[in-house]
N, CA, C and O atoms as a CHARMM CRD file, in Angstrom:
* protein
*
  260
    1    1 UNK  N     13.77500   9.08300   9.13200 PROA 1      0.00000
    2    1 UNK  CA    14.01000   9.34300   7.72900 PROA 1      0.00000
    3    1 UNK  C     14.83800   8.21700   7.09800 PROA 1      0.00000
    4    1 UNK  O     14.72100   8.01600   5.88900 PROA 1      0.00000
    5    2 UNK  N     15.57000   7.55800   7.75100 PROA 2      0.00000
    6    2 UNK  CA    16.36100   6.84200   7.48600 PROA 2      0.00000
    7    2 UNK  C     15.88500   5.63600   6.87500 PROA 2      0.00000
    8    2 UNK  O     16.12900   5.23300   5.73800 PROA 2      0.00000
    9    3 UNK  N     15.15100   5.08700   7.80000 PROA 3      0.00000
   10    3 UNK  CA    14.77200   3.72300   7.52300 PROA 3      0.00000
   11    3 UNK  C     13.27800   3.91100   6.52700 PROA 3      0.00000
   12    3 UNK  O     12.34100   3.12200   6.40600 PROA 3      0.00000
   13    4 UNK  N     13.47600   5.19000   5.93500 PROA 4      0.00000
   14    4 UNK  CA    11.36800   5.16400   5.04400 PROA 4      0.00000
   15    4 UNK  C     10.32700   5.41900   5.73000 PROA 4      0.00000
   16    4 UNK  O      9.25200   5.59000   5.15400 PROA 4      0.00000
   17    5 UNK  N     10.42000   5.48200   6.88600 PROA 5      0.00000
   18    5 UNK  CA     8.99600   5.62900   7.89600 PROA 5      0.00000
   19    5 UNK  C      8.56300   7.16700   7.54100 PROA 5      0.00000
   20    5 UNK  O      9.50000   7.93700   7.32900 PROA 5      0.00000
   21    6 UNK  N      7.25600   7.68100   7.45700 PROA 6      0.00000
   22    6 UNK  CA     6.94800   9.16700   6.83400 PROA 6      0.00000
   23    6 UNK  C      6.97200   9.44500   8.41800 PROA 6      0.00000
   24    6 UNK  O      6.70500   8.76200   9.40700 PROA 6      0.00000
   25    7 UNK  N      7.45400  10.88000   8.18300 PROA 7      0.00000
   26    7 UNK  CA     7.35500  11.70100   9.16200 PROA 7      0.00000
   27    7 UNK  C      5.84200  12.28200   9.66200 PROA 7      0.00000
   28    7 UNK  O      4.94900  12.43500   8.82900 PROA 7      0.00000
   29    8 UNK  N      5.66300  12.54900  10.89900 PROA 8      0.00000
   30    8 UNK  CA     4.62200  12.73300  11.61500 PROA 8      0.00000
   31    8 UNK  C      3.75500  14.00800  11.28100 PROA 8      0.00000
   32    8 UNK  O      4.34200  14.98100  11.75400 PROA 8      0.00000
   33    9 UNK  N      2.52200  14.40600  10.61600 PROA 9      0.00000
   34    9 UNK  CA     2.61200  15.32200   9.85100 PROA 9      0.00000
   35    9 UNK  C      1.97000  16.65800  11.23000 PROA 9      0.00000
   36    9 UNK  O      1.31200  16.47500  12.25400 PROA 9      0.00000
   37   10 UNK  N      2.40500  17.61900  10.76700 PROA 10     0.00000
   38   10 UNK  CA     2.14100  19.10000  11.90700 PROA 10     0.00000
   39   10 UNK  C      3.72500  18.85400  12.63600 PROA 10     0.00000
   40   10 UNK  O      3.80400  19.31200  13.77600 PROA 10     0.00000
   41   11 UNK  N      4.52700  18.42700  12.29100 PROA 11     0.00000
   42   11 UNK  CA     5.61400  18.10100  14.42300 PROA 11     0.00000
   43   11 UNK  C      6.25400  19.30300  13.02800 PROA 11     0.00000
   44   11 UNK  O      5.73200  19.62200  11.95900 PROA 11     0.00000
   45   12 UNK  N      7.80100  19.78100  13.78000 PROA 12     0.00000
   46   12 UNK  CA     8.67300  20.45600  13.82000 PROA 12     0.00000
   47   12 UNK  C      9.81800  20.00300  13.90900 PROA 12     0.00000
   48   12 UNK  O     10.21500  20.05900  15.07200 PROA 12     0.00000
   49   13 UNK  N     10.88400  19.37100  12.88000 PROA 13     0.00000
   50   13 UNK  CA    12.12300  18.90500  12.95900 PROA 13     0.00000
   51   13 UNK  C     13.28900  19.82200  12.13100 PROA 13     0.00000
   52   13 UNK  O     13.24500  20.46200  11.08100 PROA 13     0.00000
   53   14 UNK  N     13.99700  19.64900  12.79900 PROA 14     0.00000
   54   14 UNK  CA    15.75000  20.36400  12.13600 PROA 14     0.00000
   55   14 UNK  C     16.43100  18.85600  11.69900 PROA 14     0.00000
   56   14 UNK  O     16.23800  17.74100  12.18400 PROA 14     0.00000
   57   15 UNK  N     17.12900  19.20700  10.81000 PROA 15     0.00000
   58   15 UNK  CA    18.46000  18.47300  10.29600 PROA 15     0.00000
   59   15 UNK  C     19.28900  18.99500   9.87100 PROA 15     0.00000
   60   15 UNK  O     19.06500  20.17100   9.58300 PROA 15     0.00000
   61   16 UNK  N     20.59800  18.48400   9.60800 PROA 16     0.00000
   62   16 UNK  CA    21.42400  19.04300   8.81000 PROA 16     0.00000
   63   16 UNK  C     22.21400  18.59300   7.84200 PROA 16     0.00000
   64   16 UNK  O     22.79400  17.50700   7.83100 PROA 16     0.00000
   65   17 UNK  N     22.25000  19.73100   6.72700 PROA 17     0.00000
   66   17 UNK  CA    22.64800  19.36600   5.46600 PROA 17     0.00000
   67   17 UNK  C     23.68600  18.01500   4.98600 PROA 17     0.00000
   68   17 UNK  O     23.76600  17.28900   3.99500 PROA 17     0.00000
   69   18 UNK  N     24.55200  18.17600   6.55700 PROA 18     0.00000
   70   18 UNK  CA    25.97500  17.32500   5.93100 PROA 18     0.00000
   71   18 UNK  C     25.11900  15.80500   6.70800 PROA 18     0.00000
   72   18 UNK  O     25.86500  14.83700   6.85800 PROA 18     0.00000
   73   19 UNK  N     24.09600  15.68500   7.02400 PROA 19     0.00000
   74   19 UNK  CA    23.67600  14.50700   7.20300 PROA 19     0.00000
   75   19 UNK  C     23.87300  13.55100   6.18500 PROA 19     0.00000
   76   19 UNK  O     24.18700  12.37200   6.35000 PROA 19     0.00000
   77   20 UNK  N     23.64100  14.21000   4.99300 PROA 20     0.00000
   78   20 UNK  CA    23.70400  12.99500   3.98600 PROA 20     0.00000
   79   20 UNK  C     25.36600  12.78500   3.25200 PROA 20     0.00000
   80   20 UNK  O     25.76200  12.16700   2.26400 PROA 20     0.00000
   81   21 UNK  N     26.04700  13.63900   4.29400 PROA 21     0.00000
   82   21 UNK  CA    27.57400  13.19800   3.74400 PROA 21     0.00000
   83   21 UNK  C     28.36800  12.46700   4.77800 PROA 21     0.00000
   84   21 UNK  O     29.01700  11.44200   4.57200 PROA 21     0.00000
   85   22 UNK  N     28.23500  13.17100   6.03300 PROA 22     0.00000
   86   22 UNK  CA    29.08200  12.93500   6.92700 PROA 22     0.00000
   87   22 UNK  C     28.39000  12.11200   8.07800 PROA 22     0.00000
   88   22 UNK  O     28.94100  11.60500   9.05500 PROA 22     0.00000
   89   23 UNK  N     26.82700  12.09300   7.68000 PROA 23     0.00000
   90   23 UNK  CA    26.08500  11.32400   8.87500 PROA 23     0.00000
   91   23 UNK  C     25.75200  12.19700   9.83400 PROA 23     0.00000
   92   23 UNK  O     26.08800  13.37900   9.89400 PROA 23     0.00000
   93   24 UNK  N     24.84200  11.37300  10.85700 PROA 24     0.00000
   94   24 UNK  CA    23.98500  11.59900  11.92400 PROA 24     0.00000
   95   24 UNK  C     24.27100  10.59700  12.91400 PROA 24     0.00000
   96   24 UNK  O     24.33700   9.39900  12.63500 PROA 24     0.00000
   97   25 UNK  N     24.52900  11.30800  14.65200 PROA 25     0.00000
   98   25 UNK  CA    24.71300  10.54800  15.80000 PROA 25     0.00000
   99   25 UNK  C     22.96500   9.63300  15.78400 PROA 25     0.00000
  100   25 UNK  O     21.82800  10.07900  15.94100 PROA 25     0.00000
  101   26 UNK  N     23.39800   8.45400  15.56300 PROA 26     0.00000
  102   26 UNK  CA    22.39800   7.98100  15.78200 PROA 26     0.00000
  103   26 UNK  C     22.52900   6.87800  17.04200 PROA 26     0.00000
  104   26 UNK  O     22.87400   5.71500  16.83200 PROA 26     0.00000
  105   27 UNK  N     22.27200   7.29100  18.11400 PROA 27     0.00000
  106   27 UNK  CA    22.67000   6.38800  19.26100 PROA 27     0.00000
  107   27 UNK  C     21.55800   5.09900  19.59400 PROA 27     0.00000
  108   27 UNK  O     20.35000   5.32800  19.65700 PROA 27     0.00000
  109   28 UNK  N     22.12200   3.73900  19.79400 PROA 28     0.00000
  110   28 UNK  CA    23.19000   3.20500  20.18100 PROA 28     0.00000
  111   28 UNK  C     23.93200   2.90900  19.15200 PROA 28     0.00000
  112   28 UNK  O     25.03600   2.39200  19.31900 PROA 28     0.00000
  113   29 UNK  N     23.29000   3.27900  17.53700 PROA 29     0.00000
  114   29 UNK  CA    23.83900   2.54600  16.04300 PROA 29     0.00000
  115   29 UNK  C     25.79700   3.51900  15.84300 PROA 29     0.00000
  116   29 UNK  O     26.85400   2.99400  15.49400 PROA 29     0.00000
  117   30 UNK  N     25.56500   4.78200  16.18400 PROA 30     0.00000
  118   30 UNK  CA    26.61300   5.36500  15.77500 PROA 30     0.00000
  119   30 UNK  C     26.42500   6.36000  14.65700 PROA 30     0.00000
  120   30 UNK  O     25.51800   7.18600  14.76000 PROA 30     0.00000
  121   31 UNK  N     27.05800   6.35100  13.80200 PROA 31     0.00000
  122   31 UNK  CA    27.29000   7.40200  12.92100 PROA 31     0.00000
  123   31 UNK  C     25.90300   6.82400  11.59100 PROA 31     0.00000
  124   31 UNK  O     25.97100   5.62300  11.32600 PROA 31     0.00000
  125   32 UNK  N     25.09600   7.39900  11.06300 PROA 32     0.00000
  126   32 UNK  CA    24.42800   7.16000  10.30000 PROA 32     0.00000
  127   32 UNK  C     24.00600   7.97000   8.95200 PROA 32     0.00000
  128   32 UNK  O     23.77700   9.16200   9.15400 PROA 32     0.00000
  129   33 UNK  N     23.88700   7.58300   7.80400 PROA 33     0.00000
  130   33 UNK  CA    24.54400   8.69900   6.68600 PROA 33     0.00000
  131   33 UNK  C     23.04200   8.29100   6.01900 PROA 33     0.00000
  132   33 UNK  O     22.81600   7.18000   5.54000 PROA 33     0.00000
  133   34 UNK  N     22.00800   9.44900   6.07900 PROA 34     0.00000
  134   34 UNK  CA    20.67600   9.43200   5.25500 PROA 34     0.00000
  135   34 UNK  C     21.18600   9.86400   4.02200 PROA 34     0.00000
  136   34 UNK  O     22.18900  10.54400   3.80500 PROA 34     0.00000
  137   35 UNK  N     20.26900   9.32600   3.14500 PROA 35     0.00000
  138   35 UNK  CA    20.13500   9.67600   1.66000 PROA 35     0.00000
  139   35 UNK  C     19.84400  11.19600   1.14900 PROA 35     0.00000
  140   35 UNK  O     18.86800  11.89500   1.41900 PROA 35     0.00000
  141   36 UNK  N     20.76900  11.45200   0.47800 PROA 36     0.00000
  142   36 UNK  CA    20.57700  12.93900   0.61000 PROA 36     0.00000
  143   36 UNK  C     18.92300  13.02800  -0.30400 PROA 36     0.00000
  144   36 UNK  O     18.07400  13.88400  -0.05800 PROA 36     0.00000
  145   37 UNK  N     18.77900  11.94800  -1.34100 PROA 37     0.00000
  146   37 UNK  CA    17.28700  12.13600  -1.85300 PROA 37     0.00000
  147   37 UNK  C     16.30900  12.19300  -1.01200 PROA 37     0.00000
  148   37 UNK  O     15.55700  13.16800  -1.00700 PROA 37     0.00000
  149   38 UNK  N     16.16200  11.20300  -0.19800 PROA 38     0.00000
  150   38 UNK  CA    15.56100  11.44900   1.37500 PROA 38     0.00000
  151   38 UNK  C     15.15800  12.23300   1.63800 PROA 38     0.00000
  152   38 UNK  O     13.93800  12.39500   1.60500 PROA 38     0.00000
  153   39 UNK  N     15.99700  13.10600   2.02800 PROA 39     0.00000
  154   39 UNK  CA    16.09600  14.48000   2.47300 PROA 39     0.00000
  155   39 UNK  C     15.34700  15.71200   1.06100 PROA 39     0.00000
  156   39 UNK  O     14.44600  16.53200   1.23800 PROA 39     0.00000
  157   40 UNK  N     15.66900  15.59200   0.50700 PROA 40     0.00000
  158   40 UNK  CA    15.20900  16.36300  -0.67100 PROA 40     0.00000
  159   40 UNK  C     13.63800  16.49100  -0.50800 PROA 40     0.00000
  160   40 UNK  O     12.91400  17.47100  -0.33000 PROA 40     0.00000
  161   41 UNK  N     13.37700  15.11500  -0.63600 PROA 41     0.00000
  162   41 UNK  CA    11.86100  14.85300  -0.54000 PROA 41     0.00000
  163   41 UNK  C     11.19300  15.04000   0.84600 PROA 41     0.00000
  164   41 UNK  O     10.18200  15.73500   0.94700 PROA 41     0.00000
  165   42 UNK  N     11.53200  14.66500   1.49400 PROA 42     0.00000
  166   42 UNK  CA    11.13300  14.94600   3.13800 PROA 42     0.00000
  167   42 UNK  C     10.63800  16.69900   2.88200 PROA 42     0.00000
  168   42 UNK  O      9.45700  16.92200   2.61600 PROA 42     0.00000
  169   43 UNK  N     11.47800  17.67800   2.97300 PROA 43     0.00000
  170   43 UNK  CA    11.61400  19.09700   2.63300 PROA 43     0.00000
  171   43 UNK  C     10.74500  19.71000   1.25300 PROA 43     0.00000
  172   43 UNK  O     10.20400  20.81300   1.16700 PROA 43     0.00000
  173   44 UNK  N     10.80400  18.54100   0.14000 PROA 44     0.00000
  174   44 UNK  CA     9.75800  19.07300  -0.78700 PROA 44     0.00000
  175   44 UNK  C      8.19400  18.94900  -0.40400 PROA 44     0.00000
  176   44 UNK  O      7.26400  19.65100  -0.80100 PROA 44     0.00000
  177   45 UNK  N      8.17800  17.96200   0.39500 PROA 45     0.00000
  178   45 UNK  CA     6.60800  17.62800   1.23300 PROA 45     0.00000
  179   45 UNK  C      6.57900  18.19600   2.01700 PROA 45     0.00000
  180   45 UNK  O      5.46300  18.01100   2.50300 PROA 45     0.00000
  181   46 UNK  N      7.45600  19.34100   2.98500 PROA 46     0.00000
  182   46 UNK  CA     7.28400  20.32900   4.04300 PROA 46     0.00000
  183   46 UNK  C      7.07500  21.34900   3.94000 PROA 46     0.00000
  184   46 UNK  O      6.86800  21.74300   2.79200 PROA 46     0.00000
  185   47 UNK  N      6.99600  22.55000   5.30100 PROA 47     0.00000
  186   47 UNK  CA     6.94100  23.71700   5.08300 PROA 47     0.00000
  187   47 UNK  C      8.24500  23.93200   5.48900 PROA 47     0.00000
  188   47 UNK  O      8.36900  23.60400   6.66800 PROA 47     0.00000
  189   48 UNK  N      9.58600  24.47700   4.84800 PROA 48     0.00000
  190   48 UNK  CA    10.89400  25.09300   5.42000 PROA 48     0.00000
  191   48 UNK  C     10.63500  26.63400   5.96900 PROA 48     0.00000
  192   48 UNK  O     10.25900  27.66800   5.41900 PROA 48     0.00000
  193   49 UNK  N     10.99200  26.31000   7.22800 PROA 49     0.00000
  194   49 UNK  CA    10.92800  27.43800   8.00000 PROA 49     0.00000
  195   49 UNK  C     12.03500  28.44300   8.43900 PROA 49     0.00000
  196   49 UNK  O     11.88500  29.65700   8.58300 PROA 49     0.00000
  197   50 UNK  N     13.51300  27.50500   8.68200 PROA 50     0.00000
  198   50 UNK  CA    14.07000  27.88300   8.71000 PROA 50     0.00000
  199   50 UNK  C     15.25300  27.17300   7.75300 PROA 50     0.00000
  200   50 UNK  O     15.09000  26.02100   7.35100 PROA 50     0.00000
  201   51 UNK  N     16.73900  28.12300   7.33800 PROA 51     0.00000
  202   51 UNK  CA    17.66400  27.76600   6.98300 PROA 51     0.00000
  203   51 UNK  C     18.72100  28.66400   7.56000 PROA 51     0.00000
  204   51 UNK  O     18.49300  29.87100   7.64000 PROA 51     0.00000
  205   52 UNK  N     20.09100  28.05300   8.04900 PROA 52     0.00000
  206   52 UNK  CA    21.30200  28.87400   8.39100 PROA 52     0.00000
  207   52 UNK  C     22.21400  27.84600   8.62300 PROA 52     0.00000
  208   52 UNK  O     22.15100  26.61700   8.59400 PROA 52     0.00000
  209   53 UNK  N     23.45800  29.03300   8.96600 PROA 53     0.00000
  210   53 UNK  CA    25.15200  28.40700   8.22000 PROA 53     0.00000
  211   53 UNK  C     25.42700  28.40800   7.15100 PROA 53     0.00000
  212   53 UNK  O     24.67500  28.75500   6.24000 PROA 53     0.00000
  213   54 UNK  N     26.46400  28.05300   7.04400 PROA 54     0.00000
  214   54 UNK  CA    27.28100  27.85800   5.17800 PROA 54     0.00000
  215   54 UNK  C     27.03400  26.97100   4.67500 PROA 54     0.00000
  216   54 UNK  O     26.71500  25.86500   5.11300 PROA 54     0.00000
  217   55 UNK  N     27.17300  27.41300   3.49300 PROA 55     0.00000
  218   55 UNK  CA    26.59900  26.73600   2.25200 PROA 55     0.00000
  219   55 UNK  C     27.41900  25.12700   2.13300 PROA 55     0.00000
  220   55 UNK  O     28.61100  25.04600   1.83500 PROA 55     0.00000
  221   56 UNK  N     26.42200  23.73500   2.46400 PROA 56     0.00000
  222   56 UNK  CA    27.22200  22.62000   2.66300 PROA 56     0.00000
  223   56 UNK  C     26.84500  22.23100   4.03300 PROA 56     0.00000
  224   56 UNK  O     26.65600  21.04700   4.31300 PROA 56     0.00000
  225   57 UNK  N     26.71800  23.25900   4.97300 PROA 57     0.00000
  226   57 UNK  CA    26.58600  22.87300   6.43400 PROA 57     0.00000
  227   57 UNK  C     25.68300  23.53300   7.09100 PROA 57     0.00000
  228   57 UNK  O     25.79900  23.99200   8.22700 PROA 57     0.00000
  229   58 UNK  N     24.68100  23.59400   6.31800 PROA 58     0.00000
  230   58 UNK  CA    23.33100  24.35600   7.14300 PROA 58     0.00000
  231   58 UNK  C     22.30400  23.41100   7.48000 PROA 58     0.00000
  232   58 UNK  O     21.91700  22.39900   6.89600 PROA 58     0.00000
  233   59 UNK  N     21.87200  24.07800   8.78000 PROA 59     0.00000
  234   59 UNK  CA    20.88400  23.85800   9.54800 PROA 59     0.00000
  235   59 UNK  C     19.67300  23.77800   9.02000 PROA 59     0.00000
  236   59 UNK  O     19.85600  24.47000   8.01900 PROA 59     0.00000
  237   60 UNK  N     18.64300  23.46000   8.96800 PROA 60     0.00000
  238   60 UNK  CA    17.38800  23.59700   8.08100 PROA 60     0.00000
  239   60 UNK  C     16.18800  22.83300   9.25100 PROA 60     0.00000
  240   60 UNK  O     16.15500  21.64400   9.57100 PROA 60     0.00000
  241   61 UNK  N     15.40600  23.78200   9.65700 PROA 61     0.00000
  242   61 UNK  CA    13.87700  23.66300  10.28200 PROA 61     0.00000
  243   61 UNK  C     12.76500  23.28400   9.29000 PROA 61     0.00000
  244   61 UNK  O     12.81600  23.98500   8.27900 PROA 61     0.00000
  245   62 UNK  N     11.83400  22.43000   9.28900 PROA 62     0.00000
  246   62 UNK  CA    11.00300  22.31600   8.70100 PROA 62     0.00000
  247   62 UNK  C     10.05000  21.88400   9.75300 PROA 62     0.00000
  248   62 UNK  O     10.30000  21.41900  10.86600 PROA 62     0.00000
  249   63 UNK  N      8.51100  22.21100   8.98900 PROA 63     0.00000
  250   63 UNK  CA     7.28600  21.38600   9.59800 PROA 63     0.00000
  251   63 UNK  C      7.09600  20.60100   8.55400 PROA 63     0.00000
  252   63 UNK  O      7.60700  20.79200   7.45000 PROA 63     0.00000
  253   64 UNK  N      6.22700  19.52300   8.89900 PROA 64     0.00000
  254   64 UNK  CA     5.70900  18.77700   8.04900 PROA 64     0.00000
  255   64 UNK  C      4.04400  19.11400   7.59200 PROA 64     0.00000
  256   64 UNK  O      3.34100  19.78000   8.35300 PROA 64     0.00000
  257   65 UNK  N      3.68400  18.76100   6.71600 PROA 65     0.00000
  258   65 UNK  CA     2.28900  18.64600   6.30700 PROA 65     0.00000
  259   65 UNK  C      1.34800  17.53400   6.08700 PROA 65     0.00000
  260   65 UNK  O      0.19300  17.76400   5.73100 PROA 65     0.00000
């Protein structure tokens, strides 16, 4: 998501919300902070399957299409 590459369409990925604040372990790079628009759009082109946790720090399942 990070770098623009479209996601693989049918797979099954989670992220989470504070990705676009606090970042993502991205190993060997370290801490990596996606665009929360990114994310917006990634999820408006998906199917959301799941959502949980508090509001700010939730988990979110999606498929892609």
């Amino acid at each position: 998501m990070r770098e623009g590459l479209s996601l693989e369409e049918g797979r099954f990925f989670v992220l989470e919300d504070q990705w676009s604040t606090k970042g993502a372990q991205e190993f060997p790079l370290g801490v990596v902070v996606i665009d929360g628009q990114k994310i917006k759009d990634a999820l408006s082109e998906s199917s959301v399957v799941y959502i949980g946790g508090s509001l700010g720090d939730e988990i979110i399942g999606f498929t892609t299409r």
